[in-house]
C-alpha positions as CSV (number, residue, x, y, z in Angstrom):
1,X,182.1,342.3,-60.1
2,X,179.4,341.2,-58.0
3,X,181.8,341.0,-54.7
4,X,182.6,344.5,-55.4
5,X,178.9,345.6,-55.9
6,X,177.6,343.9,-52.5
7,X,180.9,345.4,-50.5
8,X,179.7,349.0,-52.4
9,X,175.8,348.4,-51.0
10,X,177.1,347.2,-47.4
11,X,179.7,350.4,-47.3
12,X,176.5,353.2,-48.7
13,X,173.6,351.2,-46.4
14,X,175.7,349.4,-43.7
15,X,174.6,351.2,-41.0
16,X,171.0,351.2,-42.0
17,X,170.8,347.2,-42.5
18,X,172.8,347.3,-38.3
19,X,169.3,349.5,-37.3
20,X,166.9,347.4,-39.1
21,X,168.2,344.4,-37.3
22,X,168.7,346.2,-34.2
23,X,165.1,347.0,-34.4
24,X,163.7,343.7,-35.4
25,X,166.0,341.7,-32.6
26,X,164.5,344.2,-30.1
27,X,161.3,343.9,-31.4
28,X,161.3,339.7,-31.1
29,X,162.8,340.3,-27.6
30,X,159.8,342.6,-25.8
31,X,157.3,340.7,-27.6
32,X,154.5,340.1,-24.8
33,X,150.7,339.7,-24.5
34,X,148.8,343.1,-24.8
35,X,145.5,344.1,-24.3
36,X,143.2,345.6,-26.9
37,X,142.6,349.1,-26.1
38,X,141.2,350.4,-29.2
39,X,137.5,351.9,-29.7
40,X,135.9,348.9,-31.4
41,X,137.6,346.6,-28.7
42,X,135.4,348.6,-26.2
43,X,132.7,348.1,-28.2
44,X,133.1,344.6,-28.1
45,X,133.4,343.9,-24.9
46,X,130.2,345.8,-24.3
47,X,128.6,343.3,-26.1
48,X,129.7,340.8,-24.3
49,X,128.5,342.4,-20.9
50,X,125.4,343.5,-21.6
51,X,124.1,339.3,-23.6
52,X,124.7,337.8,-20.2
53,X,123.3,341.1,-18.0
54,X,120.2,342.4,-17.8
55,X,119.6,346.2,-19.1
56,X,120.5,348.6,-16.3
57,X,122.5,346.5,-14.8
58,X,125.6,348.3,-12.7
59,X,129.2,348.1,-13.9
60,X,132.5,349.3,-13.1
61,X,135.4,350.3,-15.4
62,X,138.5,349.5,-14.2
63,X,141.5,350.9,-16.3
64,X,145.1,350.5,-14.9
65,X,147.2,354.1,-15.3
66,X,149.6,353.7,-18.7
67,X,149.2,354.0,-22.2
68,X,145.5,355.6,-23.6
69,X,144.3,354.1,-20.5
70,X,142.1,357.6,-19.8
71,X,140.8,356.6,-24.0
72,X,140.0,353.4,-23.4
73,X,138.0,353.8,-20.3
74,X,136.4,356.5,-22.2
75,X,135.3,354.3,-24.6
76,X,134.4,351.5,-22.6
77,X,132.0,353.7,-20.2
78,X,130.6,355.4,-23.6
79,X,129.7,352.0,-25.4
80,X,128.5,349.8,-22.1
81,X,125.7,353.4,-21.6
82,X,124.9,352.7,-25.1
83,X,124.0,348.7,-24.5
84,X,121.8,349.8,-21.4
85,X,123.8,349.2,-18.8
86,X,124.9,351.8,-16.2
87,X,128.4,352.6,-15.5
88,X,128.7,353.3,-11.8
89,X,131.8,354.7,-11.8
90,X,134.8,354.8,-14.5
91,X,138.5,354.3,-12.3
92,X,141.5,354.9,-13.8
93,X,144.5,354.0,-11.5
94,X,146.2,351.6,-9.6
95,X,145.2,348.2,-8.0
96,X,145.1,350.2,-4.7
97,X,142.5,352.7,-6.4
98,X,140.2,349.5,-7.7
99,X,139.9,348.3,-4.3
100,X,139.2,351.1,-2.5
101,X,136.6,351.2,-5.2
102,X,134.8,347.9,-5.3
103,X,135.1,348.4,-0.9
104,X,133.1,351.6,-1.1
105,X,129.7,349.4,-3.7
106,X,126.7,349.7,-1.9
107,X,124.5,348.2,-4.7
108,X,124.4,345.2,-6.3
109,X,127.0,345.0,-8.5
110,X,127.2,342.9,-12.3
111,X,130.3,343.5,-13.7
112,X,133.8,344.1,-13.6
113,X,134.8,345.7,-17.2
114,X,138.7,345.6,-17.5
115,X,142.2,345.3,-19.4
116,X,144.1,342.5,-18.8
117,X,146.5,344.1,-16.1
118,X,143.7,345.2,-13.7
119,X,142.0,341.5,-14.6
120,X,144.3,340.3,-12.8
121,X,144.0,341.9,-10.0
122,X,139.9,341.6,-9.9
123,X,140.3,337.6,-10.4
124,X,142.5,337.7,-7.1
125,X,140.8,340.1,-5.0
126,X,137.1,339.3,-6.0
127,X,136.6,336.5,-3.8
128,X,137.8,337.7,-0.1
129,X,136.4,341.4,-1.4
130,X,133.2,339.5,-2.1
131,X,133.0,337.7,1.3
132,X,132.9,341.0,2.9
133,X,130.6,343.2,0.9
134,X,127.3,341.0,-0.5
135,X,127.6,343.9,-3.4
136,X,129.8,341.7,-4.8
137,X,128.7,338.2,-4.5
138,X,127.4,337.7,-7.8
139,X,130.1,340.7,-9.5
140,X,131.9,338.8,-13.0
141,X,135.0,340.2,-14.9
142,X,135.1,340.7,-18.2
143,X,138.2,341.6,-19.6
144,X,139.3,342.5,-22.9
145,X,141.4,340.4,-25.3
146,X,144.9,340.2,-25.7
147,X,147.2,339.6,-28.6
148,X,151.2,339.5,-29.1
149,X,152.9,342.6,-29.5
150,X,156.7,343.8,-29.4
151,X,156.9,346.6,-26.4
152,X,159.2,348.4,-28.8
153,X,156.9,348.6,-31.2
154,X,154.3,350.7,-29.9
155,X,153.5,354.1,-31.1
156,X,154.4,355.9,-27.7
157,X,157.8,354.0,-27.3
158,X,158.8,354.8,-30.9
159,X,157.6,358.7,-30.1
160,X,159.4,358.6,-27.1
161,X,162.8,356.9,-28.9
162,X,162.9,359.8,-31.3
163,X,161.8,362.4,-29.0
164,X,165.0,361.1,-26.9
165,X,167.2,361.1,-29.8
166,X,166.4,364.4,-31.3
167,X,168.5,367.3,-29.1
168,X,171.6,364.7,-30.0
169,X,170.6,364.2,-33.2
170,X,170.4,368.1,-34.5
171,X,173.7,368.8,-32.6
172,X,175.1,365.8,-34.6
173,X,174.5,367.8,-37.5
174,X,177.0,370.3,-36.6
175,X,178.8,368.0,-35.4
176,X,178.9,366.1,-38.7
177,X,180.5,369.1,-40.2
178,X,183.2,369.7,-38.0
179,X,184.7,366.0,-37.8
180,X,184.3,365.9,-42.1
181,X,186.7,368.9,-42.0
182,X,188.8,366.5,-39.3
183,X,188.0,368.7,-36.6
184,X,185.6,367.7,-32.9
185,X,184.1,370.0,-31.4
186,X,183.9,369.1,-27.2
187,X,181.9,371.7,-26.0
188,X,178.5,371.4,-27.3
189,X,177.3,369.4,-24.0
190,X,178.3,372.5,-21.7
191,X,176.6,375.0,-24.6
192,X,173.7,373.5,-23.7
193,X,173.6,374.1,-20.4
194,X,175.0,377.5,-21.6
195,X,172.3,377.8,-23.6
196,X,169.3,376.4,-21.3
197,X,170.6,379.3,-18.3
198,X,171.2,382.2,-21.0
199,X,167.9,381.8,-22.4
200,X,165.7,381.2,-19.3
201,X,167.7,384.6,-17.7
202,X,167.1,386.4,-20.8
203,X,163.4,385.2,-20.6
204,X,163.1,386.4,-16.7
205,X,164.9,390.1,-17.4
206,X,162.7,391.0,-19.8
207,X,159.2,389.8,-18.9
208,X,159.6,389.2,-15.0
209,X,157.5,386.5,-13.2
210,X,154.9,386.5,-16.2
211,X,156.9,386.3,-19.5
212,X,154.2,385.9,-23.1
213,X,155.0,384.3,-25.9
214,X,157.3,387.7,-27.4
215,X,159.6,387.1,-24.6
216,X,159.8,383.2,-25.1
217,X,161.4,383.9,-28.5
218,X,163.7,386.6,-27.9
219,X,164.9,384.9,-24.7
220,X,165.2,381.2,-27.1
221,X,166.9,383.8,-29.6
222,X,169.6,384.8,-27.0
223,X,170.4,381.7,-25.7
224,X,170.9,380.0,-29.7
225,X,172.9,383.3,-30.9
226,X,175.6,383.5,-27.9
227,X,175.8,379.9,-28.4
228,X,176.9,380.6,-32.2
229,X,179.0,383.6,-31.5
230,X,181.1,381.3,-28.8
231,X,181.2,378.8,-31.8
232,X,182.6,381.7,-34.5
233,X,184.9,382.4,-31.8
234,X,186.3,378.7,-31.5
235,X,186.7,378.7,-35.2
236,X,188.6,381.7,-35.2
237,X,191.3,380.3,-32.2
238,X,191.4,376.8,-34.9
239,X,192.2,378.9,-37.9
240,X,193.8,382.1,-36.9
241,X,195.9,380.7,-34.4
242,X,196.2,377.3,-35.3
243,X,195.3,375.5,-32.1
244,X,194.2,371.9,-32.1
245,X,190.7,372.1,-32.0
246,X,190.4,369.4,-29.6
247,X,192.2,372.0,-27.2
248,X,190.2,374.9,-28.2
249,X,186.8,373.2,-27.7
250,X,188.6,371.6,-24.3
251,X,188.4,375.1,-22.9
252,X,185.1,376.0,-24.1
253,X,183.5,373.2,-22.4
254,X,184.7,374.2,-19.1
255,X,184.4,377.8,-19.6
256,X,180.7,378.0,-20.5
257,X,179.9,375.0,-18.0
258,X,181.2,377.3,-15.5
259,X,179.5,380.3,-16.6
260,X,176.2,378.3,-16.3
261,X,176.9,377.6,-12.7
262,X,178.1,381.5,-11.8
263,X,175.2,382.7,-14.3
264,X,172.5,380.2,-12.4
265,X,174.2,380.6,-9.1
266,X,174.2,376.6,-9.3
267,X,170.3,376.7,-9.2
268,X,167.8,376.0,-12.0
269,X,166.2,378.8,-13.5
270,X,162.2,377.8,-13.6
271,X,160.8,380.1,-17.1
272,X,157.0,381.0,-16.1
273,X,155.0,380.2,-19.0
274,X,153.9,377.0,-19.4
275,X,153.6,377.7,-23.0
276,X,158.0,377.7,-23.4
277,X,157.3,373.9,-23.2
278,X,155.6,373.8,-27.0
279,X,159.0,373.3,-28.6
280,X,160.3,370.5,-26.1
281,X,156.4,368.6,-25.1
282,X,154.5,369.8,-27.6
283,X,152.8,367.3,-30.7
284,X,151.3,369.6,-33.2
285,X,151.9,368.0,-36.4
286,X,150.0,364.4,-37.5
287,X,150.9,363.6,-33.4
288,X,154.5,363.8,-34.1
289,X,156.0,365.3,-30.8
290,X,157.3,369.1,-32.4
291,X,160.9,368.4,-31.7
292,X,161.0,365.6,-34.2
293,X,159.4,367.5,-36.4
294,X,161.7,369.9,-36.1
295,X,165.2,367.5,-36.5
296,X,163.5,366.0,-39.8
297,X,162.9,369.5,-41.1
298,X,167.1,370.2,-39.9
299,X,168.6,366.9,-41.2
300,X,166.4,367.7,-44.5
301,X,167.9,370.9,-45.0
302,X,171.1,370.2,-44.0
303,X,171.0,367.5,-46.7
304,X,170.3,369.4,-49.2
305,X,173.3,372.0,-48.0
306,X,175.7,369.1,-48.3
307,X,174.8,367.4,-51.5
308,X,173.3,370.6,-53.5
309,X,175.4,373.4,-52.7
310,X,178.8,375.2,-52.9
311,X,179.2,374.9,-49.3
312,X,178.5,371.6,-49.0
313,X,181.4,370.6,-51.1
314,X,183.7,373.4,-49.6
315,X,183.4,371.0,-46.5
316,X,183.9,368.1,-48.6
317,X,187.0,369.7,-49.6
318,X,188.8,371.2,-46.9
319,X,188.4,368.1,-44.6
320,X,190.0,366.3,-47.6
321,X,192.8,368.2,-48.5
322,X,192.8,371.7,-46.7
323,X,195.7,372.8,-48.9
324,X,194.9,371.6,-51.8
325,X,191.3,373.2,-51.5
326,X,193.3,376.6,-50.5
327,X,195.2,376.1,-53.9
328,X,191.7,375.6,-55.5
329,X,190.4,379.0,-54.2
330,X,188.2,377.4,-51.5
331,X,187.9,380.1,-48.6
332,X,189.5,377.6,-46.0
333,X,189.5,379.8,-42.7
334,X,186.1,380.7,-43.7
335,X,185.0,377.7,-44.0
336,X,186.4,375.9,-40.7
337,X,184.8,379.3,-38.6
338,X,181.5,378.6,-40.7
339,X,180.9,374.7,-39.5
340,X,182.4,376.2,-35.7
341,X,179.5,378.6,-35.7
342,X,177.2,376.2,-37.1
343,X,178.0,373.2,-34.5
344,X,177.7,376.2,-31.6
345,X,174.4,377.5,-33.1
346,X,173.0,373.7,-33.4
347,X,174.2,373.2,-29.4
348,X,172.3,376.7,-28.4
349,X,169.0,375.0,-30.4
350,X,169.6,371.8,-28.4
351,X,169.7,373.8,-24.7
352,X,166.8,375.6,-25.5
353,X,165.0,371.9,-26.3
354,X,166.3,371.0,-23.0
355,X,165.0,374.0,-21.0
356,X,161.8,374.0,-23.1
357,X,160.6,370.2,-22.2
358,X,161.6,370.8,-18.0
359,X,160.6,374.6,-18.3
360,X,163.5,375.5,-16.3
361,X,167.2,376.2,-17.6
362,X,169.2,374.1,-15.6
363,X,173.1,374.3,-15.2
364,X,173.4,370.8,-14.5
365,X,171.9,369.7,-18.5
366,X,174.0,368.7,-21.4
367,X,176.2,366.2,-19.1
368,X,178.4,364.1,-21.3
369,X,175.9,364.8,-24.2
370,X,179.2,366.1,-26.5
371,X,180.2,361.8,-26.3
372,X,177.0,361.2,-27.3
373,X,176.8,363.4,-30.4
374,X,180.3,362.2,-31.5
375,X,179.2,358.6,-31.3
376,X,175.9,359.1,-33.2
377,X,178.2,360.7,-35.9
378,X,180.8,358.4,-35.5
379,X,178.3,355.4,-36.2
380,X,176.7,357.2,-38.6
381,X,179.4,356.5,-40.8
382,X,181.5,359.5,-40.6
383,X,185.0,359.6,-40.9
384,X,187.4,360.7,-37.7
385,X,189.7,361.5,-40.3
386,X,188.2,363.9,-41.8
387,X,186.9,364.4,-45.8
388,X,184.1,361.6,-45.6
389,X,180.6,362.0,-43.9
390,X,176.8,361.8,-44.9
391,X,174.0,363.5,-43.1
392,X,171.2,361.0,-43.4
393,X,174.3,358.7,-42.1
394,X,174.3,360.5,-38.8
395,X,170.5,360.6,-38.7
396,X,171.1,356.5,-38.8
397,X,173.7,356.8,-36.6
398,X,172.2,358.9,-33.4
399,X,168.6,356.4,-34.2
400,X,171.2,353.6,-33.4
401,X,172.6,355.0,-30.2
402,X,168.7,355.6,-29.5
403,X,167.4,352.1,-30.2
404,X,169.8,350.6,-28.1
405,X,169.6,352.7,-25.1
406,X,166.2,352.4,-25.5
407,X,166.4,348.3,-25.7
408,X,168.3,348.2,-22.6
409,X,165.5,350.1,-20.6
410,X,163.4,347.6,-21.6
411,X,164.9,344.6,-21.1
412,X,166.1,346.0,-17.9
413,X,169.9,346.4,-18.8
414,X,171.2,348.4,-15.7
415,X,172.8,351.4,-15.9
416,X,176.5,350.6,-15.3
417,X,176.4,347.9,-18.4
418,X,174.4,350.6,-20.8
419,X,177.9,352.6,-20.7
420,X,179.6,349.5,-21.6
421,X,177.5,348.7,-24.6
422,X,177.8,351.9,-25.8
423,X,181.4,352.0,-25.4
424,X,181.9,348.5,-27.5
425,X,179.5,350.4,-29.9
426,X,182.0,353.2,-30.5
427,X,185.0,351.1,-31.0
428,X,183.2,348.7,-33.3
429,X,182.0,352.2,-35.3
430,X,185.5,353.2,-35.5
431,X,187.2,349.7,-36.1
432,X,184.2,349.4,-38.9
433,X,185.8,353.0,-40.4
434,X,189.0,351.6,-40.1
435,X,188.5,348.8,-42.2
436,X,186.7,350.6,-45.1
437,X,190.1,352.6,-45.6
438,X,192.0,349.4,-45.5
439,X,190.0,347.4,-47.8
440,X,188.8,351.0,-50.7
């Protein structure tokens, strides 16, 4: 009883138990010596300067370029005024920018106030800067401490990992659909591109070199509706003429790839409000970047659609037994152009987030993104045959893919060995999916 209780926990939270460790053996792996950046690190350091200096004594900030560097020297400047010192000038850049800096001191100069990358650079240089300007002969670095922390762990990278993941992740939603009713769907990477050219054209025609914020919508509207239109039509070639989908979708791909070139005339499109980028830069909500935001808001609803709804089980059904579902009165053509449309209008979303966070719709976007989709929802636990899927799954599932591309960037995996990993990630997924049939 128990054997069968643990192989019923692995099979429901599997792939969730594979991220956790994926994320703690990532985390253990990029753990390395930070510096403290936060306000009441600032103030302590200032403290430290201004015991062993006299009151107006003159200081430099040095911050190297990265993560709340322009914060932290903020802070720093903000709490050494408020000990009596005076900040002489606040830098925020490279090592060639401090020593241009510390070159151009023509006053007698204390401190040095740091992080630990630009310390680094200030222990080295100090002494052959300091034999050629007497500004610096009696100069000291102070530098702020440091502490262990996993790269991977930082607020920013974990941002950034689902801000990556999120275009794949909604079109996986679709996606998730289709493949539970055993169908794939191989041209949502070319609908974005579709998708990214319709909309920025549609943005252009209507309000020229100076488009507001009216325009933005209608032209994201165009781009997401033709996208779902194209997606009712695939449906409609799977159930009315009973094509393999895996032809119908084949066709698609290229067919709205090329229109995206012959639309674009091979060039990007560049959309001239700034403000078009809110849906694919902006962070509105608690910091979270808006395009999160808006895949947890689509995976919950979706969720609900599958688990709480007539639909949701029409899915269930027809990718389980399409005839005996017809025999049950479930609408099976109906159903197979519904999750079609769905998958095309979910692709149309995703080439609007693409041409939102460049500002440009680009001809050249979506690349390969349909194999990426189809792994997330292929690791997510979803079955390739069809009848067997979960939505949260393929939330897990495109996170995965995410964690481990991002991993390998920064560990420094090159490029050519990513596309291996993620190709013995998909056959595991599969072999995995395999096994659960074997073994039920």
């Amino acid at each position: 009883m128990m054997k069968m209780d643990f192989r019923s926990v692995l099979s429901e939270y599997g792939n969730a138990l594979v991220l956790l460790l994926l994320c703690l053996g990532i985390s253990l792996v990029t753990i390395e010596e930070q510096s403290a950046t936060s306000s009441s690190a600032a103030r302590e350091l200032a403290m430290e300067v201004s015991a062993e200096n006299p009151p107006g004594s003159n200081v430099l900030v040095l911050v190297r370029t990265g993560e709340g560097a322009s914060r932290f020297a903020k802070a720093l400047s903000e709490s050494l005024s408020a000990e009596g010192l005076q900040v002489v000038e606040s830098i925020v850049g490279t090592p060639a920018d401090a020593r241009k800096a510390l070159e151009s001191q023509k006053d007698e100069l204390a401190a040095i106030v740091t992080g630990e990358h630009m310390a680094v650079f200030a222990s080295g240089q100090l002494p052959a800067l300091a034999s050629a300007n007497d500004a610096l002969a009696r100069t000291k670095t102070y530098r702020t401490e440091t502490y262990l922390w996993p790269n991977f762990l930082k607020k920013d990278n974990l941002f950034n990992v689902l801000k990556q993941v999120s275009v794949v992740a909604i079109i996986a939603i679709g996606m998730t659909l289709v493949i539970i009713t055993a169908g794939i769907d191989l041209s949502v990477g070319s609908l974005i591109a579709f998708s990214g050219v319709v909309c920025a054209l549609a943005i252009q025609y209507l309000g020229g070199s100076e488009p507001t914020t009216s325009h933005l919508w209608l032209g994201s509207l165009a781009g997401i509706l033709i996208c779902a239109l194209i997606g009712m039509g695939t449906g409609g070639l799977v159930t009315v003429f009973r094509i393999p989908a895996f032809i119908v979708t084949l066709g698609v791909m290229f067919i709205a790839k090329g229109l995206a070139f012959i639309l674009s005339n091979s060039e990007p499109i560049p959309v001239g409000n700034e403000g078009f980028a809110w849906l694919g830069r902006g962070s509105d909500l608690f910091g979270l970047p808006n395009s999160v935001s808006l895949m947890i808001l689509l995976f919950v609803l979706a969720h609900v659609v599958m688990s709480r709804t007539s639909i949701g089980r029409y899915v269930y059904a027809v990718g389980g037994n399409p005839e005996a579902a017809r025999l049950s009165g479930v609408p099976v053509k109906w159903v197979l152009v519904f999750v079609y449309a769905l998958c095309g209008l979910l692709a149309g979303l995703g080439g609007v987030m693409e041409a939102s966070l460049h500002v440009t719709g680009d001809p050249k976007s979506g690349t390969l993104v349909e194999l990426q989709v189809i792994a997330a929802v292929v690791v997510g636990g979803t079955s390739l045959a069809g009848g067997r899927g979960k939505i949260f799954g393929t939330l897990v599932g495109a996170l995965i893919i995410g964690v481990i591309r991002n991993g390998m960037n920064l560990t420094g995996v090159e490029a050519h060995m990513q596309s291996v990993v993620y190709g013995v990630v998909i056959l595991i997924a599969v072999m995995v999916d395999q096994l659960k049939g074997r073994f039920k």
